[in-house]
C-alpha positions as CSV (number, residue, x, y, z in Angstrom):
1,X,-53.6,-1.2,0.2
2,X,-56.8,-3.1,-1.4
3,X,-55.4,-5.6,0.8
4,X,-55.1,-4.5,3.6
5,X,-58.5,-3.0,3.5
6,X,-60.3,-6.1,2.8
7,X,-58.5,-7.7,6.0
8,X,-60.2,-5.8,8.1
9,X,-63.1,-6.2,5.9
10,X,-62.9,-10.1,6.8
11,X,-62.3,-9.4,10.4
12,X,-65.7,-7.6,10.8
13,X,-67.5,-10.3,8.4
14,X,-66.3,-12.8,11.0
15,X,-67.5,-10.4,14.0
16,X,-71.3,-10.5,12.1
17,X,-70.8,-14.2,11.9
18,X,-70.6,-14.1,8.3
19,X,-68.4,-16.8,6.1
20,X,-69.4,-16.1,2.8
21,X,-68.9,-12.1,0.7
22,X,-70.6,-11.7,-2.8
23,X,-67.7,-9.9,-4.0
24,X,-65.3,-8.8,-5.4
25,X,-67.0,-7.5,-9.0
26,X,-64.6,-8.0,-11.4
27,X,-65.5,-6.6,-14.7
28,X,-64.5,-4.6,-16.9
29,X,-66.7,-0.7,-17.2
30,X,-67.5,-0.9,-21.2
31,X,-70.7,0.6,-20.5
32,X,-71.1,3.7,-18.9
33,X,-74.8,3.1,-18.4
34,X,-74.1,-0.2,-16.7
35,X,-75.7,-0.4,-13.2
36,X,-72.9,-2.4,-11.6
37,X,-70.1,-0.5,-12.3
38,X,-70.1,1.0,-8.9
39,X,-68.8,-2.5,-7.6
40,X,-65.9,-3.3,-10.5
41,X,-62.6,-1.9,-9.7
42,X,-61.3,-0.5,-13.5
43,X,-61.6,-0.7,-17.1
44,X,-58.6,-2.7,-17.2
45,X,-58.2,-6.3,-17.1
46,X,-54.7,-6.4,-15.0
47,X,-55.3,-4.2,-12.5
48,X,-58.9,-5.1,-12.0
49,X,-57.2,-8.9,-11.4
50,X,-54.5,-7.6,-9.0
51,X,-57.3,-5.7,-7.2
52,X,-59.3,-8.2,-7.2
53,X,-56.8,-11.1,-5.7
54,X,-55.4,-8.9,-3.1
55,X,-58.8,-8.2,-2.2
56,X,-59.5,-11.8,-1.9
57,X,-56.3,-12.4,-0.3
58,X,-57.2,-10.4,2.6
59,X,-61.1,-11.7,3.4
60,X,-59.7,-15.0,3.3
61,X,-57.2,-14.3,5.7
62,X,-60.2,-14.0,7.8
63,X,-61.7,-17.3,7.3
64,X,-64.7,-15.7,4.9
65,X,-64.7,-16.9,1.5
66,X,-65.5,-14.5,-1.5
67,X,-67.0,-15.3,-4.8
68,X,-65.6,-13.1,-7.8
69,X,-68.4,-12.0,-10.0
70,X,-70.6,-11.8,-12.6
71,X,-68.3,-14.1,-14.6
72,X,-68.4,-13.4,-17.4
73,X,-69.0,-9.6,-19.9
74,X,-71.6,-8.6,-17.4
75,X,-71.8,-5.2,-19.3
76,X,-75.5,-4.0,-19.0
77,X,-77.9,-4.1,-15.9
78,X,-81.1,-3.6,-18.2
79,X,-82.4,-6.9,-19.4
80,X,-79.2,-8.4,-18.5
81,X,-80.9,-11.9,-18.3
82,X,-82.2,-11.4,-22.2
83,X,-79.1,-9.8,-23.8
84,X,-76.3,-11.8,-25.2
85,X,-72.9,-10.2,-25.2
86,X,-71.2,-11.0,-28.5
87,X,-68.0,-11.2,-28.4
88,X,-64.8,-12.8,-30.4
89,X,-62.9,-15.8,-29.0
90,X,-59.4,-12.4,-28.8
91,X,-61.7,-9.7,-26.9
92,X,-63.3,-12.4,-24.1
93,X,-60.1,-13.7,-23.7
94,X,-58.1,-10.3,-23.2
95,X,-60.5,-8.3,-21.8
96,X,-62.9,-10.0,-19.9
97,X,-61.1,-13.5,-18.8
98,X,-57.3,-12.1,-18.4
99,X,-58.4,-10.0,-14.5
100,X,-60.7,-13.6,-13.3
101,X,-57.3,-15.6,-14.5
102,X,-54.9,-13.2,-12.4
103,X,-57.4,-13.2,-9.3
104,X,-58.0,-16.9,-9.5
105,X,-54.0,-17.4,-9.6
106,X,-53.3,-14.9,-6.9
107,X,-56.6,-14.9,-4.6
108,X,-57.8,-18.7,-5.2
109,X,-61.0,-17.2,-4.2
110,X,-64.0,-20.1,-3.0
111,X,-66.9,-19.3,-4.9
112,X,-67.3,-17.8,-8.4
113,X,-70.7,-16.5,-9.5
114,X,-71.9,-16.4,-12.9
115,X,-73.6,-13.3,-14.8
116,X,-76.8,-12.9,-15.9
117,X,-76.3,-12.5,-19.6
118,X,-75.3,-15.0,-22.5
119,X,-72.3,-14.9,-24.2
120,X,-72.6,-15.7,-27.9
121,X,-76.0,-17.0,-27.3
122,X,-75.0,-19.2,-24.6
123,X,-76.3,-18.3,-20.8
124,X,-73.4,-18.0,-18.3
125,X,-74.6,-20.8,-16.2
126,X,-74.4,-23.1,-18.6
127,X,-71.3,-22.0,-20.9
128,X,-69.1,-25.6,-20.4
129,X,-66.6,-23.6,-22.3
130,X,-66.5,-20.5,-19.9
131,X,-66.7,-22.9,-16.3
132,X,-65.2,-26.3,-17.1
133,X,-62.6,-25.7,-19.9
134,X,-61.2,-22.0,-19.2
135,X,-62.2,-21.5,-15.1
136,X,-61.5,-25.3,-13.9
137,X,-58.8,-26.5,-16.0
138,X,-56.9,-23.8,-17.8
139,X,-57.1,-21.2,-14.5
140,X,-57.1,-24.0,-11.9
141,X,-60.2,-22.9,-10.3
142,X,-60.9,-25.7,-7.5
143,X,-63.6,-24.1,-5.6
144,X,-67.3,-24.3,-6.4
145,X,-69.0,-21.9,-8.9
146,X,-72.9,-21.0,-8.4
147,X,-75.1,-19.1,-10.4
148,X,-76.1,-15.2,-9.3
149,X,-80.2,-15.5,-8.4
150,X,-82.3,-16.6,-10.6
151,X,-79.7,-16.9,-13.6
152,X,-80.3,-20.2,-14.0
153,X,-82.3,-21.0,-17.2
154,X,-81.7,-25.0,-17.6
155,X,-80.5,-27.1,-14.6
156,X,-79.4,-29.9,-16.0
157,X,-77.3,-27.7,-18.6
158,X,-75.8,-26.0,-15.9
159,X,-74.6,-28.9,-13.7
160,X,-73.1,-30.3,-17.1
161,X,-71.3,-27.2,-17.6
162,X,-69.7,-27.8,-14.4
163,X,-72.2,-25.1,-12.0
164,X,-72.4,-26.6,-8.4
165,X,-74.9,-24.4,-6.8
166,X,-77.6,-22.7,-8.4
167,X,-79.2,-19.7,-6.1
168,X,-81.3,-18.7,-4.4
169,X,-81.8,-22.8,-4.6
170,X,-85.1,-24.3,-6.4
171,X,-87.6,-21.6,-7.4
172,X,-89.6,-23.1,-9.5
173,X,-89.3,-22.3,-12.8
174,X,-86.4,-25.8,-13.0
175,X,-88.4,-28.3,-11.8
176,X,-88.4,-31.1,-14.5
């Protein structure tokens, strides 16, 4: 059904002339208090990946690409560019990284975003671990992954983790 939804979600994308959907959310609720919630489809990590490739499945039929986000344990919306989610190696990977491996697999979505946060003390955008080593070469992400706006902390960390894009492009604060 989420499928077929999002196919006619595609359709009207391409009507508006628009090739690109910041979407689907795909995390997992832990926080009731979290101000993105509205947009993530469960507390579990299967079904939000099932949800989340047939979603994908069906913009893409269109021609639009989508870009799962906030990867990764985007939990809080308060000071979510301060806080650093921590988390053992067992939990990130059977929580939080099992519904981004089942949508990559199923959807092969275009884009992945980053989150805000850290994870163990490392900022999303530049967690080599998180984009290079799990997304790229265990998932078999090919696409490009860019930063949500503003996330970026360290550009030249980030492009060495293996982030193409940083948004909403160069804003100052990277400049070196």
């Amino acid at each position: 059904l989420v499928e077929e939804l999002s196919v006619f979600l595609g359709k009207e994308l391409v009507r508006n002339e628009i090739d690109s959907l910041l979407g689907p959310g795909l995390n997992i609720h832990r926080n009731p208090l979290n101000g993105r919630n509205f947009e993530y489809f469960s507390e579990d990590p299967y079904l939000n990946g099932i949800m989340a490739g047939h979603y994908t499945l069906g913009v893409q039929s269109a021609g639009v690409g989508v870009s799962l986000k906030h990867y990764t344990t985007n939990n809080q919306e308060f000071n979510r560019g301060g806080v650093s989610t921590v988390i053992s190696e067992r939990a990130l990977r059977e929580i939080y990284l099992k519904g981004y491996e089942y949508a990559v697999e199923m959807g092969n979505p275009y884009t992945v975003m980053t989150a805000y946060n850290k994870i163990n003390g490392v900022c999303a955008p530049t967690a080599k671990d998180l984009i290079t080593d799990v997304l790229r070469n265990e998932f078999g992400f090919d696409g490009f992954v860019m930063s949500d706006w503003g996330a970026v902390n360290d550009r030249v960390k980030g492009v060495k983790a293996g982030l193409d894009l940083e948004m909403p492009g160069d804003v100052g604060h990277n400049r070196q």
